[in-house]
Every structure is written in C-alpha cells, then in structure tokens.
Kinemage of the C-alpha trace (Angstrom):
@kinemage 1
@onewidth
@group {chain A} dominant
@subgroup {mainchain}
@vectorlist {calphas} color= white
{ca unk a 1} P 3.174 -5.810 14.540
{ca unk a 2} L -0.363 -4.293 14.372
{ca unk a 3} L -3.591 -5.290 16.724
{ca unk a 4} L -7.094 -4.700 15.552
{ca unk a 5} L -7.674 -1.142 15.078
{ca unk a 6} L -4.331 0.409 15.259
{ca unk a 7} L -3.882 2.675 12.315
{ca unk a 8} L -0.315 2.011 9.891
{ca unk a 9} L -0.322 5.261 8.411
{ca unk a 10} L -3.196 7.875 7.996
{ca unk a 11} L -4.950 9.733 4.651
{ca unk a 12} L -2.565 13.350 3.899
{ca unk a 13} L 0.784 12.144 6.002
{ca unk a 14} L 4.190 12.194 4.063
{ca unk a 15} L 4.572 8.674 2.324
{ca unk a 16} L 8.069 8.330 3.422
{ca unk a 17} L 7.491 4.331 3.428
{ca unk a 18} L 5.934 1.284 2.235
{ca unk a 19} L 5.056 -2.094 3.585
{ca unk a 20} L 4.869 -5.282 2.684
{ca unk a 21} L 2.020 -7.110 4.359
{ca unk a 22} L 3.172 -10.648 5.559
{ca unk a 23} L 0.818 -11.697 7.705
{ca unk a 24} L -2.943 -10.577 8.635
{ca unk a 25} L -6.028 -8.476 6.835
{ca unk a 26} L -5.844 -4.299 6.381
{ca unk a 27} L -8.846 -2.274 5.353
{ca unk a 28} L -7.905 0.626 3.094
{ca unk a 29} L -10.256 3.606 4.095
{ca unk a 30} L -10.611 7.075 1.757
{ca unk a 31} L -11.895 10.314 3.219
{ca unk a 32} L -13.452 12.782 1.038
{ca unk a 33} L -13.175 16.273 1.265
{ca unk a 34} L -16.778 16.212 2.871
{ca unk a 35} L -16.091 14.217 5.675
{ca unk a 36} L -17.461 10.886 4.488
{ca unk a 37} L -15.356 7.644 4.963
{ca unk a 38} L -15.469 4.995 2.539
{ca unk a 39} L -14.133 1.428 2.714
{ca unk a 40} L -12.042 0.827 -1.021
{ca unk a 41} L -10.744 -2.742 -0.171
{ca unk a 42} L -9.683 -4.815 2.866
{ca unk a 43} L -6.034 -6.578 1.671
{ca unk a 44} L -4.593 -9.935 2.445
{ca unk a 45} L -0.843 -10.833 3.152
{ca unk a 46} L 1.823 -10.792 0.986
{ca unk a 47} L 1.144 -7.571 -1.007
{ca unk a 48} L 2.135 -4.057 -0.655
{ca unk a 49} L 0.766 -0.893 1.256
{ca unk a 50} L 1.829 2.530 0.645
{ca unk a 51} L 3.477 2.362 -2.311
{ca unk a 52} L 1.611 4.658 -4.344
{ca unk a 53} L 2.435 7.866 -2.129
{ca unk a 54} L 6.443 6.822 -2.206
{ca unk a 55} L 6.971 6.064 -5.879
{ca unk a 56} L 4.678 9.295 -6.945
{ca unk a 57} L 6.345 11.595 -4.170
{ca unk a 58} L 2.614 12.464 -3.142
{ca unk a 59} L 0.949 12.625 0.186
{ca unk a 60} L -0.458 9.330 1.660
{ca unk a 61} L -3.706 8.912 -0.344
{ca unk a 62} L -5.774 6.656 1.673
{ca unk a 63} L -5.575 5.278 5.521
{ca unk a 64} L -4.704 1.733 6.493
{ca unk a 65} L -6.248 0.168 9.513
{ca unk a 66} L -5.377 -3.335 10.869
{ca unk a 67} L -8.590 -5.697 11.210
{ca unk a 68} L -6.823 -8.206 12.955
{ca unk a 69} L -3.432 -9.256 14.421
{ca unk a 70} L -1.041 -7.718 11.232
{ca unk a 71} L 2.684 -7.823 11.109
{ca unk a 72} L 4.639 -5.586 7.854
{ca unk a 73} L 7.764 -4.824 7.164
{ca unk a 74} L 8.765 -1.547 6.326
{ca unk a 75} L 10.922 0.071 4.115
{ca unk a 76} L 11.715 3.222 4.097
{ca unk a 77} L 12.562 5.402 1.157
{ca unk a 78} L 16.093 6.018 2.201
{ca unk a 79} L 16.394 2.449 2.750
{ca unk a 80} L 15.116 1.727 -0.948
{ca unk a 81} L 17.638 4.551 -2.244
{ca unk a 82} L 20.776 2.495 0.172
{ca unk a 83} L 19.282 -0.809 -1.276
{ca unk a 84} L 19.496 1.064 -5.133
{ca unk a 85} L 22.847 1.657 -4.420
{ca unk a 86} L 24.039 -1.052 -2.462
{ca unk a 87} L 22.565 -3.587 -4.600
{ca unk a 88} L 21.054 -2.696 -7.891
{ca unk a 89} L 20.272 -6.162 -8.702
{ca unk a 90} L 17.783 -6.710 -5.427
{ca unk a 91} L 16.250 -3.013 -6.352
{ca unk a 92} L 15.755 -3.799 -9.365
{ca unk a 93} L 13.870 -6.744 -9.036
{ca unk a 94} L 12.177 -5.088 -5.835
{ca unk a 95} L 10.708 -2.578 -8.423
{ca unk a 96} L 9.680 -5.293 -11.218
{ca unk a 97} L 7.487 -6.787 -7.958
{ca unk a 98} L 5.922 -3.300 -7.175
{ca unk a 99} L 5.717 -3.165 -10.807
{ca unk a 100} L 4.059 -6.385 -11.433
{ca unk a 101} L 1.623 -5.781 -8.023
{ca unk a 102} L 0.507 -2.485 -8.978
{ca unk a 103} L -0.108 -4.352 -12.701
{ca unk a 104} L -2.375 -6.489 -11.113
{ca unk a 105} L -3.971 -4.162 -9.133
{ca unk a 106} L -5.162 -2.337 -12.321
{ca unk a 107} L -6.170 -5.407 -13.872
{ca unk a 108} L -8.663 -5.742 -11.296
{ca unk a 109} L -9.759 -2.393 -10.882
{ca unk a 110} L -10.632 -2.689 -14.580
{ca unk a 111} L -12.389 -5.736 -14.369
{ca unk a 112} L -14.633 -4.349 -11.648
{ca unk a 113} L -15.782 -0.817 -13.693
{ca unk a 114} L -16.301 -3.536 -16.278
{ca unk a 115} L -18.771 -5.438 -13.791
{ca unk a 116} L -20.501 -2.002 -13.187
{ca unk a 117} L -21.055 -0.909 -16.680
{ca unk a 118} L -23.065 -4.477 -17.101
C-alpha cells in the first residue's frame, strides 16, 4: 500500500520486480541526463509497472510516484522464475498478459506521434 507521494521504485535502481496496479493512480516521471523531470503518463489500476526493466534485464527506466492512496502487488523476478517452474501454464499466460499490455501500450504510443505529426 502506497500514500500520496511515496515513491514505488526510483529512475537507475535494479528492476528486480514488477507490479501490478490494483487499485489507485501512479505518475510515471523520466529524468534526463540534465536534470530536468518530465511527467510521461499518470496510470490507472489494473495494469502493470516495472515491467520493462525486468523482462529487458535493464536498470529501472523511469520513477513511479503514488498520487493517491495505491495498493500493487509485487512480483518478484525469482518469484516469476518459481511460478515458470512451478506452473508453466499460469506463467505462460502471465506473459501473454504482459505481452498483450505492453501491445497496447505501443498502440497508443503510436497513435499519439500520429496526433503530433498532424
């Protein structure tokens, strides 16, 4: 659970994690390499945080910041390799929803850079 202004994970840490966002509003903020802080999107529940980082093996790319009362769940990447394991059946449709959100997600990037080129 998450209150207004605590921070779920920050820009550069170790994505060793991802959430799923069942409840309550997140901001997603980017700083560049100047110092500048810039809002990309504020995200709803029942969608995914931290994703990218985990499935690419990168650094956390962005910060998340609660903007109001927020509860996740979170799995960690050992529990995603146990759940792999365990039960292939459950991963594998766990990774056709992160497949299908981060789909989605590029649909509407798209569609925006679309918008701008207008």
């Amino acid at each position: 659970k998450f209150e207004p202004g605590d921070i779920l994970f920050n820009q550069g840490e170790r994505a060793d994690s991802l959430y799923i966002l069942s409840t309550g509003r997140v901001t997603i903020l980017f700083k560049s390499p100047e110092g500048f802080e810039f809002r990309l999107r504020s995200m709803l529940g029942h969608t995914l945080l931290g994703e990218m980082g985990l499935y690419r093996n990168a650094l956390r790319g962005a910060s998340v910041v609660a903007d109001e009362p927020t509860v996740v769940y979170k799995i960690s990447q050992k529990s995603l390799q146990h759940m792999e394991n365990e039960a292939p059946e459950l991963a594998h449709a766990f990774h056709k929803f992160v497949v299908r959100t981060l789909a989605a997600r590029l649909d509407f990037s798209n569609r925006e850079v679309a918008g701008l080129q207008r």
